[in-house]
C-alpha positions in Angstrom: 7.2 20.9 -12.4 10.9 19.9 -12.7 12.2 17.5 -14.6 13.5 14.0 -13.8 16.6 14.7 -14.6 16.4 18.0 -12.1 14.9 15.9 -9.4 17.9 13.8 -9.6 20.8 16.5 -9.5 22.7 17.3 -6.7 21.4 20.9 -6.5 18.2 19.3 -5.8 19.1 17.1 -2.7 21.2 20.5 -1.5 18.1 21.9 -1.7 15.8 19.5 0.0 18.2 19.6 3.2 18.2 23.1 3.3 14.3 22.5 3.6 14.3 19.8 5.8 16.2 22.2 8.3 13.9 25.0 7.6 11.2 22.7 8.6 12.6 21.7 11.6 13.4 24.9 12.8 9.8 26.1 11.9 8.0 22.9 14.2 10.0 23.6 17.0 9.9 27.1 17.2 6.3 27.4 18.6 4.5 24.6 21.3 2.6 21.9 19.0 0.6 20.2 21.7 -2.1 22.0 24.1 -4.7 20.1 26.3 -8.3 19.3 24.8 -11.6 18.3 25.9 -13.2 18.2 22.6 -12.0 15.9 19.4 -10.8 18.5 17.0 -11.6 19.0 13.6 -9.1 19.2 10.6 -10.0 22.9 10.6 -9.2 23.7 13.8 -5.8 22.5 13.7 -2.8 23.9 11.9 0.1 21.9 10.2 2.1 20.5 13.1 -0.3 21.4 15.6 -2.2 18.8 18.2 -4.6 18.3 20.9 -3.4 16.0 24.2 -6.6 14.5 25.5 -8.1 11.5 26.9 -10.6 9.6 24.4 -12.0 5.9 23.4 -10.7 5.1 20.2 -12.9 2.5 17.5 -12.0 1.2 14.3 -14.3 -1.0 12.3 -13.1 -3.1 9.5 -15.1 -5.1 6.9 -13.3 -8.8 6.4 -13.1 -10.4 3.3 -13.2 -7.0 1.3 -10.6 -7.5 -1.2 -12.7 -11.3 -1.9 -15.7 -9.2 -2.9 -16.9 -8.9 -6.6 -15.5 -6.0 -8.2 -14.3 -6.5 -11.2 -17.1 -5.3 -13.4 -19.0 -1.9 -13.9 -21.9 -3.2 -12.7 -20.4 -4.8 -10.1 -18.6 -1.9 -8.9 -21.9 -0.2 -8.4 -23.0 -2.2 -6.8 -20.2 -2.2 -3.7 -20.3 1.7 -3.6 -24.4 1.8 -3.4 -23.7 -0.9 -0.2 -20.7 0.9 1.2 -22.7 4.4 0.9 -25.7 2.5 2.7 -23.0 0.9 5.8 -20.9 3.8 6.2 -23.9 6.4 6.2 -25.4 3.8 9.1 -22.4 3.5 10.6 -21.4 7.5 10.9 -25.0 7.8 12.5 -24.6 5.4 14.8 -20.8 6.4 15.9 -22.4 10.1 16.1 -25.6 8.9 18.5 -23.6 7.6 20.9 -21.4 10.5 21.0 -18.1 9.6 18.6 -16.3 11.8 16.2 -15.3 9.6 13.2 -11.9 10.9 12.0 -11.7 8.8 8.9 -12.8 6.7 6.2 -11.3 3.6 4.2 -13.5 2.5 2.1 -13.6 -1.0 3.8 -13.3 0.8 7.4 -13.4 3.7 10.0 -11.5 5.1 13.1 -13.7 7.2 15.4 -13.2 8.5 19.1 -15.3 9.2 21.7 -14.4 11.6 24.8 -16.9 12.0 27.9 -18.3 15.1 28.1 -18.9 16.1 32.7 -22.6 16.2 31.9 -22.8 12.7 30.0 -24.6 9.8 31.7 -21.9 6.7 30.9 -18.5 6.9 30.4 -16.4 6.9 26.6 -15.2 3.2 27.3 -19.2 2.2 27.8 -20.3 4.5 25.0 -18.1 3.2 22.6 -18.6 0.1 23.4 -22.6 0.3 23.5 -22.3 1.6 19.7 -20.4 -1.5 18.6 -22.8 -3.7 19.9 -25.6 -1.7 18.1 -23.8 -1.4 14.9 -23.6 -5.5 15.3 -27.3 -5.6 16.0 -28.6 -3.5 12.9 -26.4 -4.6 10.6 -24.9 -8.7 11.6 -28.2 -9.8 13.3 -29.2 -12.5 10.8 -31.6 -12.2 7.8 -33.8 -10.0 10.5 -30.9 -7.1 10.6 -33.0 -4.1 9.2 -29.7 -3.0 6.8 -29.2 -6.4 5.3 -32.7 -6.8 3.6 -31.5 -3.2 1.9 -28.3 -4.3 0.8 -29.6 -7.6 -0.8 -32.2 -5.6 -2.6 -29.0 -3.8 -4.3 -27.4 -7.2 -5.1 -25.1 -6.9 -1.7 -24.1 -9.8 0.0 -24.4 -8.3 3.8 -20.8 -7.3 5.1 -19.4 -9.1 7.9 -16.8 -6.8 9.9 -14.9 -6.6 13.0 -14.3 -4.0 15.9 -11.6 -3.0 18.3 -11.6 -0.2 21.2 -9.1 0.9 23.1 -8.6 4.0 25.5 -6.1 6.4 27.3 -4.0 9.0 26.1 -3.3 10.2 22.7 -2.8 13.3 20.3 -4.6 14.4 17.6 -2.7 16.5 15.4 -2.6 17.9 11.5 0.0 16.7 9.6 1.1 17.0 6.0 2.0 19.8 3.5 0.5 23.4 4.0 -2.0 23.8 1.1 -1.4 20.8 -0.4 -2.2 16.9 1.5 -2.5 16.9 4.7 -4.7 15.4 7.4 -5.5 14.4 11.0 -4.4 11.5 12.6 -4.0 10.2 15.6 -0.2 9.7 17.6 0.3 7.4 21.2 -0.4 3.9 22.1 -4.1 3.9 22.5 -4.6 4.4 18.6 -2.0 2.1 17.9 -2.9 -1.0 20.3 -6.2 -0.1 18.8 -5.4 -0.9 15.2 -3.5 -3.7 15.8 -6.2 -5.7 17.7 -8.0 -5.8 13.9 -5.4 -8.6 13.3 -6.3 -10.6 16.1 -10.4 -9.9 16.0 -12.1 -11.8 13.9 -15.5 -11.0 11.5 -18.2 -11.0 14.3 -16.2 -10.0 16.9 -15.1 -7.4 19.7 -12.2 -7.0 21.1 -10.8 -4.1 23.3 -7.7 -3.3 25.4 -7.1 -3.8 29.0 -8.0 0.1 29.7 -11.9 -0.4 28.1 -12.1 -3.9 30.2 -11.2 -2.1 33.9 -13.5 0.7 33.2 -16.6 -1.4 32.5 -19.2 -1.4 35.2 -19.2 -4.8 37.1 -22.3 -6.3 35.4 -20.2 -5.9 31.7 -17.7 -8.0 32.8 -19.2 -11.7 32.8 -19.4 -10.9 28.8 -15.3 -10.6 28.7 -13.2 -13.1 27.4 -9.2 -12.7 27.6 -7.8 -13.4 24.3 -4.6 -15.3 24.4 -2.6 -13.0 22.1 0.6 -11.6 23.4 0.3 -8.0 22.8 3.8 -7.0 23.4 3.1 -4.1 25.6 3.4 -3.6 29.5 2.4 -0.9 31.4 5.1 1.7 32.1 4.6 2.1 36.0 4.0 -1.2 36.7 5.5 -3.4 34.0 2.4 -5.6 33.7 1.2 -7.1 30.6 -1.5 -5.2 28.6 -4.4 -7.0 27.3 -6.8 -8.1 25.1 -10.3 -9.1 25.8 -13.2 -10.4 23.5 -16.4 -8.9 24.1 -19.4 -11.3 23.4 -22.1 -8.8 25.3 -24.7 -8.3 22.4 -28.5 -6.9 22.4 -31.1 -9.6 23.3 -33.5 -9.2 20.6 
């Protein structure tokens, strides 16, 4: 490892350019981006490489996390027994109705969900069906069949929130060969996505203008418009995108 004192030098910052260019010339010598059908893995990808395909895109965040009691050991404990219990729900649920989740923070997750020809219901109305169950099994009220397990490991049941948005993006590998990298997502489905988490509040769903046109008819009495001003207008047309609240839940 070099030294501070090395990292600071001149020679060093001659070298990092000549890198940077190396770099460059090393993306753009190849195509990054082919079609997809399929949500690919981090192994299927290499550094700088992409998939352009159509998907749903759900994040889930836990409010009040940083509020929690975790000071302690014990207390620590605790949270990760909960968390494990959540997230392992959560994953199975995400996966049942057909999502890929492509990561985990520890108070969160982003999945997507792309349609397969031979599926039965559309990604918007898959992804959107799986929020409303994760709200069922795990927000229902004392009757919600993972609370009673998390009070029984001292866990005050988690409230969260959920946004879904859909169209266009890239999924692509980026980061250092052989050293940290990972997938993420690029375009403005994923990023009107995440930013609806701070407008949607703990018990809530909220998705984009794209999930709300492509519900079936009998969805729609369950959509609210949210007054927030997203900042965003379609290309084409130059009309205002949209967010909606989604108060559809399962009657129990």
């Amino acid at each position: 490892m070099a030294t501070y004192r090395e990292l600071t030098s001149k020679s060093y910052r001659a070298t990092q350019r000549d890198r940077v260019v190396a770099t460059a010339r090393k993306i753009s010598s190849r195509s990054n981006l082919r079609p997809g059908r399929v949500i690919p893995g981090a192994d299927d990808l290499a550094i700088h490489e992409g998939r352009f395909l159509n998907a749903a895109v759900l994040f889930l965040d836990i409010s009040g996390f940083t509020g929690r009691p975790q000071e302690t050991r014990d207390q620590q404990e605790q949270l990760l027994q909960g968390l494990s219990l959540f997230f392992t729900e959560a994953i199975r649920v995400v996966e049942d109705f057909g999502g890929v989740v492509e990561k985990n923070t520890g108070d969160g997750l982003m999945a997507y969900f792309v349609r397969e020809a031979d599926e039965d219901a559309s990604k918007e109305v898959r992804s959107l069906t799986a929020a409303i169950t994760l709200f069922d099994a795990m927000s229902g009220g004392p009757d919600a069949p993972l609370n009673n397990e998390l009070w029984n490991f001292g866990v005050e049941p988690f409230r969260f929130r959920i946004c879904i948005d859909s169209g266009p993006l890239t999924v692509a590998k980026m980061g250092a060969a052989q050293r940290f990298n990972g997938v993420v997502a690029i375009g403005t489905t994923a990023n009107l996505a995440c930013k609806m988490l701070n407008v949607a509040q703990a018990g809530e769903i909220m998705i984009g203008n794209n999930v709300a046109n492509s519900l079936p008819e009998d969805w729609r009495q369950y959509l609210a418009r949210s007054d927030h001003e997203t900042g965003y207008h379609y290309t084409l047309t130059g009309l205002p995108y949209y967010y909606w609240y989604y108060t559809g839940r399962w009657m129990s």
